[in-house]
N, C-alpha and C positions, 0 to 999 in steps of 0.2 A: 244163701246157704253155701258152707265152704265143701267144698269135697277134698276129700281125702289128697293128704298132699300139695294140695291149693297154697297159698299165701293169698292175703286176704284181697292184695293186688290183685293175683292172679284171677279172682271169684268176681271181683268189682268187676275189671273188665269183661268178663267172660258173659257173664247176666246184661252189660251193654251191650255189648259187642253187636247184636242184631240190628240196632238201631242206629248205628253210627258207622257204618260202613263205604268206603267212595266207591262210587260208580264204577261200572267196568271200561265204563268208554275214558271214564278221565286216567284210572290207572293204564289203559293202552297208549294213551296220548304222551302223559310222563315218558314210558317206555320207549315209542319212538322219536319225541324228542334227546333223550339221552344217545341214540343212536344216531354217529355220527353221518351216516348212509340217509337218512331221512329225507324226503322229500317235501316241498311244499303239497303235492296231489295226493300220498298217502296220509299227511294230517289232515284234508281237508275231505277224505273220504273216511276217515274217524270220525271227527267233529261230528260232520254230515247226519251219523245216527244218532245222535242227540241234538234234535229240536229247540229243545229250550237253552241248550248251551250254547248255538250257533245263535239265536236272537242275543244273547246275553253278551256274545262275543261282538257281534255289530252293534252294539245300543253302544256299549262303552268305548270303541272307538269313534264313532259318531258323538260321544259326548265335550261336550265343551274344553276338558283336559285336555284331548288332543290335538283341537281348534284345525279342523280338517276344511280346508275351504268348499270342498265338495261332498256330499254325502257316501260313505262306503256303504257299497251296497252287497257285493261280492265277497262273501268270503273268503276265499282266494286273495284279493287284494286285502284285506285284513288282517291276514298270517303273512305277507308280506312285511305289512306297516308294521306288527307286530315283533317281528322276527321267532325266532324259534325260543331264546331264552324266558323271553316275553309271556310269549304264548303258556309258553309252558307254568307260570307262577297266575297267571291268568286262567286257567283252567282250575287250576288246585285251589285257588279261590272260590272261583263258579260251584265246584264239589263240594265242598266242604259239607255234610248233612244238618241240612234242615233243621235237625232236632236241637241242634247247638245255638241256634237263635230264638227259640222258644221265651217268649216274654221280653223280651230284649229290651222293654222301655225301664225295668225296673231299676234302682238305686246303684245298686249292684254293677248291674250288667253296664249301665254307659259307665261307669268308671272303669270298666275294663276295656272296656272300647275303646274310651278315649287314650287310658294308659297303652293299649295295645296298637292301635291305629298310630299313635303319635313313635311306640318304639320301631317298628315299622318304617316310617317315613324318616324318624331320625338315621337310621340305620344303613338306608340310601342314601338318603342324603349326604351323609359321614362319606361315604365312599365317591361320588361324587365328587364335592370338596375337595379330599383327599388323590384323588384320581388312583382309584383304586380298583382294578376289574373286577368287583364281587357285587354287583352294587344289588342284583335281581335277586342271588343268594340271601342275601344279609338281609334284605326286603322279608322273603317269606321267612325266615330264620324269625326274623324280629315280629311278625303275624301267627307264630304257631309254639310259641315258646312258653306259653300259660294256656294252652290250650283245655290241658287240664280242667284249670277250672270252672270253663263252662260243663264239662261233663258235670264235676261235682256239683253244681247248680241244678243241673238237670235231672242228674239222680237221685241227690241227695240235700233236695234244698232245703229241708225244714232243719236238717242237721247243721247244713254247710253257711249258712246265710249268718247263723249268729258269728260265726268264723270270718266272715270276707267283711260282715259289718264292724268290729272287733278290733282285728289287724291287719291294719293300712301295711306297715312295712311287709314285706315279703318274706325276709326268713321269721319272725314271727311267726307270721301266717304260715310257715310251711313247718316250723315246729307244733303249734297249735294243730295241724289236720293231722302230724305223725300221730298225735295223742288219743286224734279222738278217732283216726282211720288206720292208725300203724301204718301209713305209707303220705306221700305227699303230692299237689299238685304238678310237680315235677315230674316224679316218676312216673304219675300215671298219664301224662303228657307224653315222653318218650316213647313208652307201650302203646300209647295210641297210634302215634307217627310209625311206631312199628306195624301196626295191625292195619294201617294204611300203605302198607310197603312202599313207601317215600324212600330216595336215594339212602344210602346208607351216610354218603359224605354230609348231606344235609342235618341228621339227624346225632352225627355226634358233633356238628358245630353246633348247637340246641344244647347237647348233654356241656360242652365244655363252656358254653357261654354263661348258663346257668351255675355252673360247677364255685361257689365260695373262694376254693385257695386252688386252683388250676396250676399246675406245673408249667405248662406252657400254652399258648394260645395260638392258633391260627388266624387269619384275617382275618375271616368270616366271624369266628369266633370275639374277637377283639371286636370289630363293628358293633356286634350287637350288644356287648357289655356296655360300651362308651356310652352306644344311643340309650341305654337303659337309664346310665346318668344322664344325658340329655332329656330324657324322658320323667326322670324326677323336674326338673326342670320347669320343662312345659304345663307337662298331663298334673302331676301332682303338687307344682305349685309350691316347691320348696328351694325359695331360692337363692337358703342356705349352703346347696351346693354348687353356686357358684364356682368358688376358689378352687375345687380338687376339679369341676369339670373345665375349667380355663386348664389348669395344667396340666391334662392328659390330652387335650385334642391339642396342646401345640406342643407334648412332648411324642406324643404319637403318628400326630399327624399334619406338622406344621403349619395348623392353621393358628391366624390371629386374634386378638380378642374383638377387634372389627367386623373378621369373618364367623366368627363365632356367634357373636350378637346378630348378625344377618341369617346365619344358618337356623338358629332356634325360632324368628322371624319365620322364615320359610316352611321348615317345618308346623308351627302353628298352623300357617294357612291351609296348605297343602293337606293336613292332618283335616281338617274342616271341610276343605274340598273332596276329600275320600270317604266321611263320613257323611255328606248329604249325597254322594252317590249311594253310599248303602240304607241310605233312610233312617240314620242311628242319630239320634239328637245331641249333641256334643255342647258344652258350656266352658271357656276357661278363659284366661285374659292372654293377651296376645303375647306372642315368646319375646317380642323387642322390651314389652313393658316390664315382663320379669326377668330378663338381662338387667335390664335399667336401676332395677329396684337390686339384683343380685350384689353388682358391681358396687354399689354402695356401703355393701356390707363388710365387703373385703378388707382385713385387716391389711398393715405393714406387711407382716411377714407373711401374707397369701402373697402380695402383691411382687414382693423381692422374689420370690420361688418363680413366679409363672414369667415376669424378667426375665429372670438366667435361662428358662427354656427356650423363650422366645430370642436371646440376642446369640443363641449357640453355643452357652457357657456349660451346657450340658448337653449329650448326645445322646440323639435319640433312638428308640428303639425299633422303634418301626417305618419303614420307607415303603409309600407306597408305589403300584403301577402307575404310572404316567398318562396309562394310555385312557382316549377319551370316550366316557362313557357312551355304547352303543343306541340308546332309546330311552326314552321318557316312562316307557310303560310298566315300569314293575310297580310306581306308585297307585295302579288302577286295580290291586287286586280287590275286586268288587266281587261281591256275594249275590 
């Protein structure tokens, strides 16, 4: 039911809203990691009141990603290994509500997993590669950017399902839900990350990366566009877009077609290795084989274009940080 003044947005979420809400312990933790003053004993007297998030926090360093020769056993030593950035995208995974994974074996839902897991890890990745300090950023950016529609699954799945079954592309699909919700999984993604009072910086690199015809783009922002095309790539196995994603990762971000074929490699696996931590079943062919199969397709004039970027007949637009990435761990946001 709308009340008076509502927008139909505003009523969808308001009727959720009970049921999807983060923790108080994980919204404190965000808070004092953004606080430059923070210590490691006041995170670890956070933590400490949630049980289940301090196991969940030692399982996953203790898990094989980390390849820790000795068992952590101390939490303390944990948020160390971790570091604060770390931590911090590692909790807001652990939160994330329950109700969001409801049925998860369905049709549906691992295709969004795997699309979402893999833009995720490309996303890091990218930055890595690129030696670009946003790497933890662009990780959760690229984990909570369709978040939407798991709600619309959840609330609305006898409606929503012929929708996600329907239309594979994205705006499609996000014209299709205006039609039949007046609003779209976008927007009601943004409003969620607002109603989870998530950084504000975080949330409008979410709004601009999604954003069609953007004026301009931030890193963070840019990251997770790129990984999106990379993510067509892998997760969705079209690898007709080869030629436009060769030409933006080495007009963007100097990398080559070598390191590119390696990176969507990487990515695959890594993607695979984060979903059998989350117990989410994943199927797709490995990213080297659809490079392999991509590059074959590429005409003359893909070929000449991504040339001139690569031998610096064309200047690029974005230079990233140098500087080397801090930790391994923002690919373990684990649920």
């Amino acid at each position: 039911m709308i009340s008076r003044g509502e927008t139909a947005l505003d009523a969808f979420v308001r009727q959720a809203r009970p049921l999807y809400t983060m923790p108080d312990v994980a919204v404190e933790v965000l808070t004092l990691a953004d606080d430059p003053h923070t210590d490691a004993a006041r995170l670890k007297t956070c933590i400490e009141r949630d049980p289940a998030l301090t196991t969940k926090l030692l399982r996953i360093v203790n898990s094989s990603l980390f390849g820790q020769a000795r068992a952590v056993t101390d939490l303390s030593q944990a948020i160390a290994l971790l570091g604060v950035k770390s931590l911090k995208l590692l909790v807001l995974g652990f939160s994330l509500p329950d109700r969001l994974f409801a049925d998860r074996a369905s049709d549906v839902l691992r295709s969004y997993w795997r699309r979402t897991l893999s833009r995720a890890v490309a996303a890091r990745e990218l930055a890595y590669a690129a030696r670009i300090d946003h790497a933890e950023e662009a990780f959760v950016c690229g984990l909570l950017a369709d978040v939407g529609i798991l709600l619309f699954l959840n609330e609305s799945g006898d409606r929503y399902l012929p929708l996600a079954r329907t239309f594979v592309d994205r705006r499609e699909l996000r014209a299709a839900e205006r039609r039949v919700f007046t609003f779209d999984h976008q927007q009601l993604t943004l409003r969620l990350l607002e109603d989870w009072r998530l950084p504000g910086s975080l949330i409008d690199a979410i709004a601009d990366a999604v954003c069609e015809h953007p004026r301009e783009l931030g890193k963070v922002a840019r990251l997770v566009k790129s990984a999106d095309l990379l993510t067509a790539l892998v997760a969705d196995e079209k690898a007709e877009v080869w030629p436009e994603l060769e030409h933006a990762v080495a007009r963007d971000y100097h990398l080559t077609t070598d390191q590119l074929t390696e990176l969507s490699r990487k990515v695959e696996e890594q993607t695979q290795q984060l979903a059998e931590a989350l117990h989410i079943p994943l199927t797709s062919p490995s990213g080297k084989e659809l490079s392999e199969q991509a590059r074959t397709k590429m005409g003359p004039a893909a070929r000449e274009a991504v040339a001139a970027w690569l031998t610096g007949r064309e200047r690029p637009l974005l230079h990233g940080d140098k500087s080397k990435p801090s930790t391994r761990a923002a690919v373990l946001t684990a649920i």
